[in-house]
C-alpha positions in Angstrom: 0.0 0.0 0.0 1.4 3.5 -1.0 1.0 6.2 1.6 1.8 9.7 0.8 1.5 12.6 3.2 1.3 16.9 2.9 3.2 19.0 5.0 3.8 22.5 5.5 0.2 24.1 5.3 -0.9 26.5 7.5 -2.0 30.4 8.2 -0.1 32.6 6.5 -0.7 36.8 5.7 -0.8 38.0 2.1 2.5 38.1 -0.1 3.9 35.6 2.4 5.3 32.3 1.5 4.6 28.8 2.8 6.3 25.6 1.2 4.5 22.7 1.2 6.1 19.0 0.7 4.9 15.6 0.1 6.7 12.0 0.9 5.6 9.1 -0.2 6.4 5.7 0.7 4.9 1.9 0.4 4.2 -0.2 3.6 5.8 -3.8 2.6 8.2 -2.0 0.3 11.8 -1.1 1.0 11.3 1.2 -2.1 8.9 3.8 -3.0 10.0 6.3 -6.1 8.0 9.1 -7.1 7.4 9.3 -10.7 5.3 12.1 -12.4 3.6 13.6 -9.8 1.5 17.3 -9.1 -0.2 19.9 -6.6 -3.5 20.6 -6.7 -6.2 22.6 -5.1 -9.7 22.7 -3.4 -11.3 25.5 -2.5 -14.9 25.7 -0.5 -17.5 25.3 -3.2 -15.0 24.9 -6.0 -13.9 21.7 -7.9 -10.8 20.8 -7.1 -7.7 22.2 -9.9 -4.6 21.5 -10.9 -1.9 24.0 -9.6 1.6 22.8 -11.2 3.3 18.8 -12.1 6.6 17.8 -12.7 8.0 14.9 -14.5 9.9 12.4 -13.3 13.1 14.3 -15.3 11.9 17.0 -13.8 10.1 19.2 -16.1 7.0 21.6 -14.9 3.7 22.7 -15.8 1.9 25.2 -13.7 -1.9 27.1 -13.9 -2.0 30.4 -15.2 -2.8 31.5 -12.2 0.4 30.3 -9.8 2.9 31.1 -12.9 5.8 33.5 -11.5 4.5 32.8 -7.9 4.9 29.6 -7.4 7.9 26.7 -8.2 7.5 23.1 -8.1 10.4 20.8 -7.3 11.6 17.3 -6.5 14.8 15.7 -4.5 14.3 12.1 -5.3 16.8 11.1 -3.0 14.3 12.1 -0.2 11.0 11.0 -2.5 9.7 14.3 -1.7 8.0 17.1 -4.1 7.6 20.4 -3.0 5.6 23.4 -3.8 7.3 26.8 -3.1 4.9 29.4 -2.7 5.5 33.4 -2.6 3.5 36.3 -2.9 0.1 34.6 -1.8 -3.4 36.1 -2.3 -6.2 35.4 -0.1 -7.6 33.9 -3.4 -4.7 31.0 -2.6 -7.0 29.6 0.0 -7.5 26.0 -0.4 -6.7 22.6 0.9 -3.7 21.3 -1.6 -3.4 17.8 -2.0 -0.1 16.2 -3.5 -0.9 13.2 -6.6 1.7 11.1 -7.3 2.6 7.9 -9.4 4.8 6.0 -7.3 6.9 2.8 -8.4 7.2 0.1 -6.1 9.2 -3.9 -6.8 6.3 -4.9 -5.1 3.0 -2.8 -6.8 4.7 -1.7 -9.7 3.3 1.7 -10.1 0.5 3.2 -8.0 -1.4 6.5 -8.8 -2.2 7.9 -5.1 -3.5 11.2 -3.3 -2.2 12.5 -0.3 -4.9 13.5 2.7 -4.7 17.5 1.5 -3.1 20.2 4.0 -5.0 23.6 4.7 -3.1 27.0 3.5 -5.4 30.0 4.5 -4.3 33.3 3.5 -5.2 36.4 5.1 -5.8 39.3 3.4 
């Protein structure tokens, strides 16, 4: 079973940063690699939208509406994807949730969501 778990939410004021990170790993499995993997978001009332990916060789994609403000990255030697973000708006406000495809020997590759973690921006 792949487990993957959000970090970093929280309350922040606007134009602040927060950077929020995602590990994944595989009970049964003494590896877990993160593949292609992205952020999203949910707001209250709102479908839930994609904010940025990255590759497994690294190359991004983000919204129109996070470019310039926001960076995603990976360090695969710690099977962690982070989002970097700066100058929020109070129209940021969302619980994020990390999607990855994860590799394991044992489940070969597993698409999986993370639980979400809150960022609330103050205006």
């Amino acid at each position: 079973q792949v487990q993957v778990v959000e970090s970093g939410g929280g309350l922040v004021q606007a134009r602040g940063s927060l950077r929020l990170s995602c590990v994944a790993s595989a009970t049964s499995a003494s590896i877990a690699r993160i593949q292609n993997a992205g952020w999203y978001r949910q707001a209250p009332g709102n479908q839930r939208e994609l904010v940025a990916t990255i590759t497994t060789n690294g190359i991004t994609n983000y919204a129109d509406f996070v470019k310039g403000r926001f960076t995603i990255s990976r360090d695969n030697a710690k099977n962690t994807v982070y989002l970097q973000m700066n100058s929020l708006k109070s129209e940021d406000t969302a619980v994020y949730y990390c999607n990855v495809d994860v590799w394991t020997p044992i489940y070969g590759t597993v698409n999986s969501w993370g639980q979400g973690t809150q960022v609330t921006v103050s205006s």
